[in-house]
C-alpha positions in Angstrom: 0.0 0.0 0.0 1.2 3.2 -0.9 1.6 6.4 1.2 1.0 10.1 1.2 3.6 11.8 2.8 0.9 12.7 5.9 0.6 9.0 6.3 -2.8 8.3 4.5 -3.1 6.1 1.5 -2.5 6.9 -1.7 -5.6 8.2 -3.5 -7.9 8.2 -0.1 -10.8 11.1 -0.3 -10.8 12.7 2.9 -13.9 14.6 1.8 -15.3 11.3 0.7 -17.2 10.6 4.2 -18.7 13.8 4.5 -20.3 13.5 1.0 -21.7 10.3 1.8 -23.1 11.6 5.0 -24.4 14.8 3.3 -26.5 12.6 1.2 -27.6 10.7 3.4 -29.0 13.7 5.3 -30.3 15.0 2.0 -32.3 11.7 1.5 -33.6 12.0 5.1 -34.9 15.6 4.4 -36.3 14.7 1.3 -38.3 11.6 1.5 -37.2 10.4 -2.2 -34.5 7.7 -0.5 -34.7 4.8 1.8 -35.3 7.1 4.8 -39.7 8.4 5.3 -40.0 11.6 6.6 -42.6 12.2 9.1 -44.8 15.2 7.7 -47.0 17.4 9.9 -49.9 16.5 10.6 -53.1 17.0 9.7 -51.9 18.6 6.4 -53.7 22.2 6.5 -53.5 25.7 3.9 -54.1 29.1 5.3 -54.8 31.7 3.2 -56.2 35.5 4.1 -59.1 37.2 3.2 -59.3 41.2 3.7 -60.1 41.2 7.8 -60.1 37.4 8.1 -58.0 34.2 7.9 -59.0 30.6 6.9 -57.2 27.3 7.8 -58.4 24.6 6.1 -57.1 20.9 7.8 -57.4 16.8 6.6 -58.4 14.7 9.3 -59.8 11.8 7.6 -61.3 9.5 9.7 -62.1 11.7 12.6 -65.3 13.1 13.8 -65.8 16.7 14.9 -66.1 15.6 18.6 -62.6 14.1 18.1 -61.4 17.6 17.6 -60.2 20.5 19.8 -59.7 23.8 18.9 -58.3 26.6 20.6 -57.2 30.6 19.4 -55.0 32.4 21.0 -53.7 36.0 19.5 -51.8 34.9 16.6 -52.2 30.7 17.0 -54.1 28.4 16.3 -54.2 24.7 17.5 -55.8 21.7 16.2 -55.6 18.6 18.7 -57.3 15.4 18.9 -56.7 11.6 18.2 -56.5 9.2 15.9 -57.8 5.4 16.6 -55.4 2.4 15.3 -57.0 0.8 12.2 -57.8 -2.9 13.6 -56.2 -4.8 16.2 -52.6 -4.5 16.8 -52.4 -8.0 18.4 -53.9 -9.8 15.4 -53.0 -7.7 12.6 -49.8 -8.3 10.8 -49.1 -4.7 9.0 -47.2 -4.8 5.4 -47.3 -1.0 5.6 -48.2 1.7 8.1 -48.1 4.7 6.9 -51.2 6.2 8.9 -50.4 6.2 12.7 -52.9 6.3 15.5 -52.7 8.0 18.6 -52.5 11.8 19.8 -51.4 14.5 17.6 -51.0 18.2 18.3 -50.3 21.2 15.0 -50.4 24.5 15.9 -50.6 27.1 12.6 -49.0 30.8 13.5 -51.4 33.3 11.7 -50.4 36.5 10.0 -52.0 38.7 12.7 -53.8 38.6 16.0 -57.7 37.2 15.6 -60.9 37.8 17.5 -61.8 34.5 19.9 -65.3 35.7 19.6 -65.4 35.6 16.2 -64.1 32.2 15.0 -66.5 29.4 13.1 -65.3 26.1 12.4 -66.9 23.4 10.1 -66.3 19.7 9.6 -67.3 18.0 6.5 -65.8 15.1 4.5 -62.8 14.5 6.7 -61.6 18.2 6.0 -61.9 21.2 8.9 -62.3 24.6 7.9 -61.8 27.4 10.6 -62.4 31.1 9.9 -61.4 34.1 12.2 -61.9 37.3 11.8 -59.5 40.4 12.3 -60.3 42.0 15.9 -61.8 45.3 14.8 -59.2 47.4 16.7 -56.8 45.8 14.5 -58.5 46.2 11.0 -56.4 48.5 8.3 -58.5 51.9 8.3 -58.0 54.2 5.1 -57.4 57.7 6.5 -59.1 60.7 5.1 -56.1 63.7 4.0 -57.6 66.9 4.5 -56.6 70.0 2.3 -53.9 72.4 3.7 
């Protein structure tokens, strides 16, 4: 075996690890390799209106009394639980890609909304949750006076 003069061998890639690691991270990150990544869950879109927000959320499988809701300022949290599909003890699973148990997402909103004025709906396995803008808070156009 030949030798560099620092005592490694000849044609040895000290980079080499670290590129190998670095895509293995890369695969972790990006769910294409032999790594899953976990996503969040439930799966929601936000999107604004001109004094009110709307989060939409996929819970399939759930009933709206397995849901919680709470607002707070800027935040909103969905909470509830999943039950397993079948019987654990019995079952032998191929794949699992749906897991049961708690789960907890909490969505950061663009501004502050009004407790009082939040309505949520459940339909098909999909939540929808609009709040409204606290008045205080609402974008008022300001009259300009002449000099």
């Amino acid at each position: 075996m030949l030798l560099t003069q620092s005592g490694a061998p000849l044609g040895w890639d000290p980079f080499a690890d670290f590129r190998r690691l670095q895509a293995d991270m890369n695969r972790l990150f990006d769910g294409t390799g032999r790594y899953l990544t976990t996503r969040a869950f439930p799966a929601a879109n936000l999107w604004l209106g001109e004094n009110s927000v709307v989060v939409t959320a996929e819970l399939p499988g759930l009933s709206r009394d397995d849901i919680e809701l709470t607002v707070r300022k800027d935040t909103l949290t969905i909470k509830g639980e999943r039950a397993p599909a079948g019987d654990d003890k019995v079952l032998a699973w191929h794949r699992r890609e749906r897991p049961a148990g708690s789960f907890s997402r909490t969505v950061a909103l663009p501004f502050r909304v009004d407790p009082e004025k939040v309505e949520a709906r459940f339909a098909n396995g999909v939540l929808e949750v609009e709040m409204q803008r606290p008045e205080a808070d609402r974008p008022r156009r300001i009259q300009i006076k002449p000099s």
